[in-house]
C-alpha positions as CSV (number, residue, x, y, z in Angstrom):
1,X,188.4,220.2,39.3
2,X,185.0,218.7,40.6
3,X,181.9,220.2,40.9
4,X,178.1,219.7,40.7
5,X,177.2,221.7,37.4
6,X,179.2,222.0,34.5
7,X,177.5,224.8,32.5
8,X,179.0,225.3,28.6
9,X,178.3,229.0,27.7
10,X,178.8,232.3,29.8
11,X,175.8,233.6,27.7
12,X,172.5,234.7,29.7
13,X,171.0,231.5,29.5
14,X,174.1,229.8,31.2
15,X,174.9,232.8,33.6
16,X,171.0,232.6,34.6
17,X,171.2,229.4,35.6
18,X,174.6,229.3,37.8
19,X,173.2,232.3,39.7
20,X,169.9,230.3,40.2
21,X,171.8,227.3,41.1
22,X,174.2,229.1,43.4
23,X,170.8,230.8,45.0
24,X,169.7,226.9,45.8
25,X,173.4,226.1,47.2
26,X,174.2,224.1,43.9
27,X,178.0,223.9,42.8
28,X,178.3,225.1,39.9
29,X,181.4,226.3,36.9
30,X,180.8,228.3,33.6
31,X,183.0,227.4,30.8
32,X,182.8,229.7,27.7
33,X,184.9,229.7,24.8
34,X,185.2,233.4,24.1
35,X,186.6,235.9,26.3
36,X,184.2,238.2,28.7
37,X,184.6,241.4,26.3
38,X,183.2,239.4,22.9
39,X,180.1,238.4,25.3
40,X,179.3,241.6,26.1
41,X,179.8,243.0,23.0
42,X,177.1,240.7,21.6
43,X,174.1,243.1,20.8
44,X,171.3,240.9,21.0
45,X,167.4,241.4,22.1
46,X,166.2,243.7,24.7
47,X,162.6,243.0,25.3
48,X,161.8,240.7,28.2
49,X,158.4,238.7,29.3
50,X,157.4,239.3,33.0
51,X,158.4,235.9,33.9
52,X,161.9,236.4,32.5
53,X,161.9,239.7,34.9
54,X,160.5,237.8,37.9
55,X,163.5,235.0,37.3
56,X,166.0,237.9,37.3
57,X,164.5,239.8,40.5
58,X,164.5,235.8,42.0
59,X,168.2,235.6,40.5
60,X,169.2,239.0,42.7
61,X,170.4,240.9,39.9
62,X,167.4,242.9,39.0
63,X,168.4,246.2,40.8
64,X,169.4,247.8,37.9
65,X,166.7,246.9,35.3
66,X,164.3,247.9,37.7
67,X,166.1,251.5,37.6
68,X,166.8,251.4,34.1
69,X,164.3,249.2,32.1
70,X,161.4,250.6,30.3
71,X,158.4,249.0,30.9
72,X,156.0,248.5,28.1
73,X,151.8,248.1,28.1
74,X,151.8,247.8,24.6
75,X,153.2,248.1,21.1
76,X,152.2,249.4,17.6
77,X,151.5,247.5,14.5
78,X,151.7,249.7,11.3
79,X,150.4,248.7,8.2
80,X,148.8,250.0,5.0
81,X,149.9,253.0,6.2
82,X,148.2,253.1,9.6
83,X,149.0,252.5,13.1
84,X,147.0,250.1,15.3
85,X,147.7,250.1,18.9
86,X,148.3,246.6,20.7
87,X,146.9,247.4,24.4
88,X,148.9,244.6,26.5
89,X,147.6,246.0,29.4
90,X,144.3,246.1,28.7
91,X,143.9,242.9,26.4
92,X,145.9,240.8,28.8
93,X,144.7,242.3,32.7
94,X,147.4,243.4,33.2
95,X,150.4,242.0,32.1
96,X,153.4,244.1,30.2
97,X,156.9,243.7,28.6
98,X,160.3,245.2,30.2
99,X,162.7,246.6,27.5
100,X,166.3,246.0,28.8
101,X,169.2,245.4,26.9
102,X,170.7,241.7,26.7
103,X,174.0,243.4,27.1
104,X,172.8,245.3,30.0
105,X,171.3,242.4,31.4
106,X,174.6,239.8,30.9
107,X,176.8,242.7,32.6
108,X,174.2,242.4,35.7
109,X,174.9,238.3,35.7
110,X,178.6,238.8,34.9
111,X,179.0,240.9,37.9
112,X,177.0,239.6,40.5
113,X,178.6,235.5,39.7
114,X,182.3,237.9,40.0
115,X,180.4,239.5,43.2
116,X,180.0,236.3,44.8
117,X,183.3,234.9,44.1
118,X,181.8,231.7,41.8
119,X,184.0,230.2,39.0
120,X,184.3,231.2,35.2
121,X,186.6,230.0,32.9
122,X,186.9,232.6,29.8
123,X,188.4,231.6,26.7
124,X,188.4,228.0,27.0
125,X,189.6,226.0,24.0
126,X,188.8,222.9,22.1
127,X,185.7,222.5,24.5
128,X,184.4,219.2,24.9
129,X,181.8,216.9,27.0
130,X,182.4,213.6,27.8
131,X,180.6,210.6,29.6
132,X,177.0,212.5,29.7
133,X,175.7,208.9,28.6
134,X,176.8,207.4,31.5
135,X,177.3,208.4,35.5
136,X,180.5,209.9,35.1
137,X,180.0,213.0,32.6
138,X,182.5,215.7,32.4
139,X,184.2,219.1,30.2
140,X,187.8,219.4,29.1
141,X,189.3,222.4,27.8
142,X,192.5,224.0,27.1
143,X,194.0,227.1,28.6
144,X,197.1,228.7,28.5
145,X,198.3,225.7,26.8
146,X,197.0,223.1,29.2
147,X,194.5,220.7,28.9
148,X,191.7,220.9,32.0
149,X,188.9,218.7,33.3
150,X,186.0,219.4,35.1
151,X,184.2,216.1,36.6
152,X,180.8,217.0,37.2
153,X,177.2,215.1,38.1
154,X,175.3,217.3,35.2
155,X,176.8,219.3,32.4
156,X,174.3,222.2,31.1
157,X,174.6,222.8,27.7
158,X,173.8,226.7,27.2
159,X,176.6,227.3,24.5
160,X,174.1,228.5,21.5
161,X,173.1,227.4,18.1
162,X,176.8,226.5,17.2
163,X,177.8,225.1,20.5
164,X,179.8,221.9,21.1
165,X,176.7,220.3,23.5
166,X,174.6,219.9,21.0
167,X,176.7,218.6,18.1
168,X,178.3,215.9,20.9
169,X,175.1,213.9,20.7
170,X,174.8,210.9,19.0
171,X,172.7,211.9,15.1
172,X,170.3,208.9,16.1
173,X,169.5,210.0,19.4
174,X,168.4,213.6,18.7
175,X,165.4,215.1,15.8
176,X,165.9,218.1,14.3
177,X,163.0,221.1,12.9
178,X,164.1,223.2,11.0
179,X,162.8,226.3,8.5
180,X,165.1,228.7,6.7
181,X,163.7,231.9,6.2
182,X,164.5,233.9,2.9
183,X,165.5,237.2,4.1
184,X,167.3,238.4,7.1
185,X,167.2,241.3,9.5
186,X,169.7,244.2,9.1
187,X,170.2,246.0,12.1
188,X,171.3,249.4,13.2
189,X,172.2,250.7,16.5
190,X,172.4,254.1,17.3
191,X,172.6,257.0,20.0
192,X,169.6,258.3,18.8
193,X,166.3,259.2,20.7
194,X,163.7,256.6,19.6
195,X,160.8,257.2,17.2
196,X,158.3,256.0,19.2
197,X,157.7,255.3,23.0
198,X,156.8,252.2,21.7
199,X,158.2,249.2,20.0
200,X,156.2,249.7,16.3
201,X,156.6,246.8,13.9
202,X,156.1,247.6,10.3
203,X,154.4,245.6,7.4
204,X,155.3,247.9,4.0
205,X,155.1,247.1,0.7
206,X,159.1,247.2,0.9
207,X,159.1,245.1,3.4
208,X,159.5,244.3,7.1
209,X,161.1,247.1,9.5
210,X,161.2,247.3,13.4
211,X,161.4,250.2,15.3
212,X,163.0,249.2,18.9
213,X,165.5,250.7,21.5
214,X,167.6,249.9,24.3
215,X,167.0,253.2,26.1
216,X,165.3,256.8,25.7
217,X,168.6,258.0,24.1
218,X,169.8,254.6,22.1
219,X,167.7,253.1,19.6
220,X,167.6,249.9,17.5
221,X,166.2,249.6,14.0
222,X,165.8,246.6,11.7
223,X,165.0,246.1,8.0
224,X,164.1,242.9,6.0
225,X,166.2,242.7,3.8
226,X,168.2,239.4,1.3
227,X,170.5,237.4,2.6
228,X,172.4,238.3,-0.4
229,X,173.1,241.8,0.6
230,X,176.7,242.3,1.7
231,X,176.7,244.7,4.6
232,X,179.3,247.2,3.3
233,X,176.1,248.2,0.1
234,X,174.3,249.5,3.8
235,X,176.0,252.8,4.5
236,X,174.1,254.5,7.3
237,X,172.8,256.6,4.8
238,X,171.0,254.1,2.4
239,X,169.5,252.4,6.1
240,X,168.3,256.0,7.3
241,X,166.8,256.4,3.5
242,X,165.1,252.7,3.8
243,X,163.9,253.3,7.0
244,X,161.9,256.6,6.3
245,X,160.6,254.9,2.6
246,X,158.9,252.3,5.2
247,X,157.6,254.3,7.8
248,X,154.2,256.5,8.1
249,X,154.5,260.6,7.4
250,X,154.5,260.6,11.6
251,X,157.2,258.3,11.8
252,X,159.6,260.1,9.0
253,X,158.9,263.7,11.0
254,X,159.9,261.9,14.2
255,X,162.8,260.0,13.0
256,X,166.2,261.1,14.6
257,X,169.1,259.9,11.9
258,X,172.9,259.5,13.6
259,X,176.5,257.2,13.3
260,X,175.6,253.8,13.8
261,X,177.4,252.0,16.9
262,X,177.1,248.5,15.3
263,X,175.7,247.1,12.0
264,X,175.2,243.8,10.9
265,X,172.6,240.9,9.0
266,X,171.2,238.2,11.4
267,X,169.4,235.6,9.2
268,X,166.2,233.5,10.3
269,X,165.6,230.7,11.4
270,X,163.1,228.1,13.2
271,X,164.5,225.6,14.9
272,X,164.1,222.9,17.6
273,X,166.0,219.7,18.8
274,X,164.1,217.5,20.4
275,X,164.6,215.7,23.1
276,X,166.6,218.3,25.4
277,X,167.9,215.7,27.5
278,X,170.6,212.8,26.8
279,X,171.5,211.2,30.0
280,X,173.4,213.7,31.9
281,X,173.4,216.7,29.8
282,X,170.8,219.1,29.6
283,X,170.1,221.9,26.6
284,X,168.8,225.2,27.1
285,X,168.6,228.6,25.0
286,X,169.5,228.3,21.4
287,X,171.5,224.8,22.1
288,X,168.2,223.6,21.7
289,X,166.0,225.9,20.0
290,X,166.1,229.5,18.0
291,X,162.7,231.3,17.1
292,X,162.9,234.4,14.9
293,X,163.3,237.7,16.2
294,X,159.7,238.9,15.4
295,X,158.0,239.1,18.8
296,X,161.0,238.8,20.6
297,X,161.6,234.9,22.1
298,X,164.6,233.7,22.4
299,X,165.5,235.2,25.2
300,X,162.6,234.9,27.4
301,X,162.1,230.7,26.5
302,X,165.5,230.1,27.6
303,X,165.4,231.7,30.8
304,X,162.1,229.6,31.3
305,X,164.7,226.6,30.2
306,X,167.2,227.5,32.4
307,X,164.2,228.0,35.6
308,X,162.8,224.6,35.0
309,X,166.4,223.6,34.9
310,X,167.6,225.3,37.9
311,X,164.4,223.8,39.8
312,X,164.7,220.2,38.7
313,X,168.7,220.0,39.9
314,X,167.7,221.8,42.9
315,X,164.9,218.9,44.0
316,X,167.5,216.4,42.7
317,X,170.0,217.6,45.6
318,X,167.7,218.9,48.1
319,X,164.9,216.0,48.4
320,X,166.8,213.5,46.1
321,X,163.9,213.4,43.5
322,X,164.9,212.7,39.8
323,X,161.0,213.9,38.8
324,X,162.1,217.4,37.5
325,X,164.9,216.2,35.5
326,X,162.8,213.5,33.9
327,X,160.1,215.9,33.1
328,X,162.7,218.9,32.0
329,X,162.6,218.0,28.3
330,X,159.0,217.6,28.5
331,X,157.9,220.4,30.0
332,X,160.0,223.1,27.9
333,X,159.1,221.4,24.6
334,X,155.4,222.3,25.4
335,X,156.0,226.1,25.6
336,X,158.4,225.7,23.0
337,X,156.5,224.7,20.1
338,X,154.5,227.3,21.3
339,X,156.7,230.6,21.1
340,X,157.8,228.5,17.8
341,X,154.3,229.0,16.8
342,X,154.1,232.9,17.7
343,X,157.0,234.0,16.1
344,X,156.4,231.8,12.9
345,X,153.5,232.9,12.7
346,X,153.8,237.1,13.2
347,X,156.9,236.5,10.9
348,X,154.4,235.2,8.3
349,X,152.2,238.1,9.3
350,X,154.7,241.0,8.9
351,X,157.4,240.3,6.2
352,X,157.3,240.3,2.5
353,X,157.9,236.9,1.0
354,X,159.4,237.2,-2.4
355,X,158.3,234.1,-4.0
356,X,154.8,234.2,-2.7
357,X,153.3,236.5,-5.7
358,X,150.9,239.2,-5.2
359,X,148.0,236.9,-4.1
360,X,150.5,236.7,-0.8
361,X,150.7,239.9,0.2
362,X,146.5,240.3,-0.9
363,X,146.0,237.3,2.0
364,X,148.7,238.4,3.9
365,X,146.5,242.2,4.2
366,X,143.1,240.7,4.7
367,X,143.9,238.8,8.0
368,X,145.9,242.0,9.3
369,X,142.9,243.6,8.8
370,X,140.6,241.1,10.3
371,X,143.1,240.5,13.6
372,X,143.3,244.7,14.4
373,X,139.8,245.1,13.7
374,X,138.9,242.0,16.2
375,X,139.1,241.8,19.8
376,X,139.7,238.3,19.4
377,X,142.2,239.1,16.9
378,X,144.0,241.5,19.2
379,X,143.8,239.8,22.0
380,X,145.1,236.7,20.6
381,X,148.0,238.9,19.4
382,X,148.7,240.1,22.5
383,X,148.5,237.1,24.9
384,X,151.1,235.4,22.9
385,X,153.6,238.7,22.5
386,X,153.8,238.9,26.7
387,X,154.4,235.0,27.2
388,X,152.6,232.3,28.9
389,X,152.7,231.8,32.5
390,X,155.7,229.6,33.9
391,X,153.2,226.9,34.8
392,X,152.2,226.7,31.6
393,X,152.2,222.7,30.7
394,X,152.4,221.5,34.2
395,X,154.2,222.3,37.3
C-alpha cells in the first residue's frame, strides 16, 4: 500500500489529524493496534479549549458537540471549606471551555473518516516504522496472519505514551523530562446528575477531589488517592463516603450517589520528549508529551499538535514549502512547556503531598488565598485554564 501519511494511533490525536489532512486533499492511512470497541471504550477527559472546538468545527465533525456539549464560563475552586468562583468569561473577555466527552468526541472522528470512505487498519500487530531517517520511511504490521507495509512520505506518530513511534528513535537523538507524581487519580463514572453546573476542584485536608461530568445526567468524580491502593479496597461505597468527607455541607446535600459505569487509578505524570521531529516522523499527543489531569491538557495540546501538523504537510504538498515542518517541533514545544507549566503548577496548588510536612500545606493555603483574593491572581488562573491562542509562539 502507498500513501502520503502514515498515522500510528486511531486515538483523537491521530483521527484529528487524518480528517484535517483529508480536508487539505492529503492521503492519508490510520494504523492502530487495538480494535475500534477498546478505543471507544477508553474514558478519558471531556473538557475542551476553544481552539480545540474551532479545530473540530474546521475538521466537520462538530455537529454533535455543538448539540450536545456544555459550554462552560467558568469553574469553582473549593478550599478551606469555601467556594471561590473562577469567572472565565469575565477574567478572560470572553473566552469559555466546552465539556464533551473524549468518547463522544472519537465516535464523531470514527464516523465521519468511515463516512468518507478513508482507510483504517484496526488491530494491527507487531507495529513498526521503518526508514523515517531517511527518504523512504514506512509501517509494517501484521493482520490476519500476514505481514503488511505501508510506504509512505511522513509517518505521524499519535500512538500514546506507550506507543511504538516514540520508543523507535535512536536513545541519543531524543531528551526526555520527566516528574512522577506520588499519588494518583481514582475515578468514578456514573449515571448520576452532577453536583454542580460547574466543574469544582477541591483542595481538603484529605486531599485532592474533582467534581466533573460528561453530561447533565452522567457525571465523573476523582479522588487523590496512593498509587498503592488496589482498586478492588474502592467499593462504590467507600468512593461515595470519600467524596462527601471532601466536599462542602452544599456539596454533600447535592451529591446524587449511584452504580459506577467504570472505575479505575490513573497515575501522574509530567512528561516531554524533545525534539518532536526525527527526519520523517512526526510526534503528537502523548507520543510526545503527558501533563496531569489537573486543568485538563492533554487533549487540547495535541489537537494544537496535530493542527500545526496538519498545516505544515498541507504547505509541504500544496506550495512545496518544507518551512512548517522545520518549525513543527519548535513551535509546539513553546506551548508545551507552557500547559507543562499550568498543570504542574495547579497540581502543586490543589493536591496533598505526603512527604511535604505541615509547613506544605500552611504555604500551599497562603498562596490559595492570595490568588482568589487577587485579580491578578484570578486572572492569571484563568487565562491559563482556557488555553493560549493557536498563534501563540509564531505563526
Amino acid at each position: 500500500m502507498r500513501t502520503q501519511v502514515a498515522i500510528v494511533g486511531a486515538g483523537p490525536s491521530g483521527l484529528l489529524l487524518g480528517q484535517l489532512l483529508h480536508k487539505a486533499g492529503v492521503d492519508a492511512v490510520v494504523v492502530e493496534r487495538q480494535s475500534g470497541d477498546y478505543v471507544l471504550g477508553r474514558i478519558r477527559a471531556g473538557v475542551l479549549e476553544q481552539v480545540c472546538v474551532d479545530l473540530l468545527e474546521e475538521a466537520g465533525v462538530g455537529a454533535r458537540m455543538r448539540r450536545e456539549g456544555l459550554v462552560h464560563a467558568g469553574f469553582e475552586i473549593l478550599a478551606d471549606d469555601e467556594r471561590h468562583r473562577i469567572d472565565l468569561d469575565r477574567l478572560t473577555g470572553g473566552k469559555n471551555v466546552t465539556v464533551y466527552g473524549q468518547t463522544e468526541l472519537t465516535r464523531d472522528l470514527m464516523e465521519a473518516r468511515v463516512g468518507a470512505g478513508l482507510p483504517t487498519v484496526y488491530e494491527a500487530e507487531d507495529v513498526a516504522v521503518l526508514g523515517f531517517d531517511g527518504t523512504r520511511p514506512s509501517v509494517t504490521y501484521r493482520k490476519g496472519g500476514r505481514a503488511h507495509r505501508i510506504e509512505c512520505d511522513f509517518i505521524a506518530g499519535c500512538d500514546g505514551f506507550h506507543g511504538v513511534c516514540r520508543a523507535s528513535v535512536p536513545r541519543d537523538a531524543i531528551v526526555e523530562y520527566e516528574k512522577l507524581y506520588p499519588f494518583g487519580w481514582l475515578g468514578l463514572l456514573a449515571d448520576t446528575p452532577p453536583v454542580s453546573d460547574e466543574l469544582i476542584y477541591v483542595n481538603s485536608a484529605r486531599g485532592f477531589a474533582l467534581c466533573s461530568m460528561r453530561s447533565r445526567t452522567r457525571s465523573r468524580y476523582y479522588l487523590q488517592v496512593p498509587l498503592t491502593d488496589p482498586l478492588e479496597a474502592w467499593t462504590d461505597d467507600a468512593f461515595w463516603r470519600e467524596l462527601k468527607l471532601r466536599l462542602d455541607v452544599e456539596g454533600r446535600a447535592r451529591l446524587v450517589t449511584g452504580p459506577s459505569l467504570e472505575k479505575s487509578i490513573a497515575p501522574l505524570r509530567s512528561f516531554v520528549a524533545e525534539p518532536l521531529r526525527f527526519g520523517r516522523l512526526f510526534l503528537a499527543g502523548d507520543a510526545g508529551h503527558i501533563v496531569p489531569p489537573t486543568g485538563a491538557k492533554g487533549l487540547n495540546l495535541a489537537a494544537t499538535d496535530v493542527k500545526f501538523l496538519a498545516s505544515a504537510l498541507s504547505e509541504l504538498y500544496r506550495e512545496h514549502s518544507e518551512a512548517g515542518i522545520e518549525r513543527y517541533s519548535q513551535r509546539c514545544l513553546r506551548r508545551i512547556w507552557r500547559a507543562e507549566r499550568f498543570s504542574w503548577w495547579f497540581t502543586m496548588l490543589t493536591h496533598r503531598f505526603p512527604d511535604d510536612g505541615p509547613i506544605a500545606a500552611k504555604l500551599q493555603q497562603a498562596e490559595l488565598d492570595y490568588l482568589l483574593h487577587s485579580e491578578a491572581g484570578l486572572r492569571t488562573i484563568a487565562e491559563n485554564y482556557v488555553g493560549l491562542p493557536l498563534d501563540f509562539g509564531g505563526g
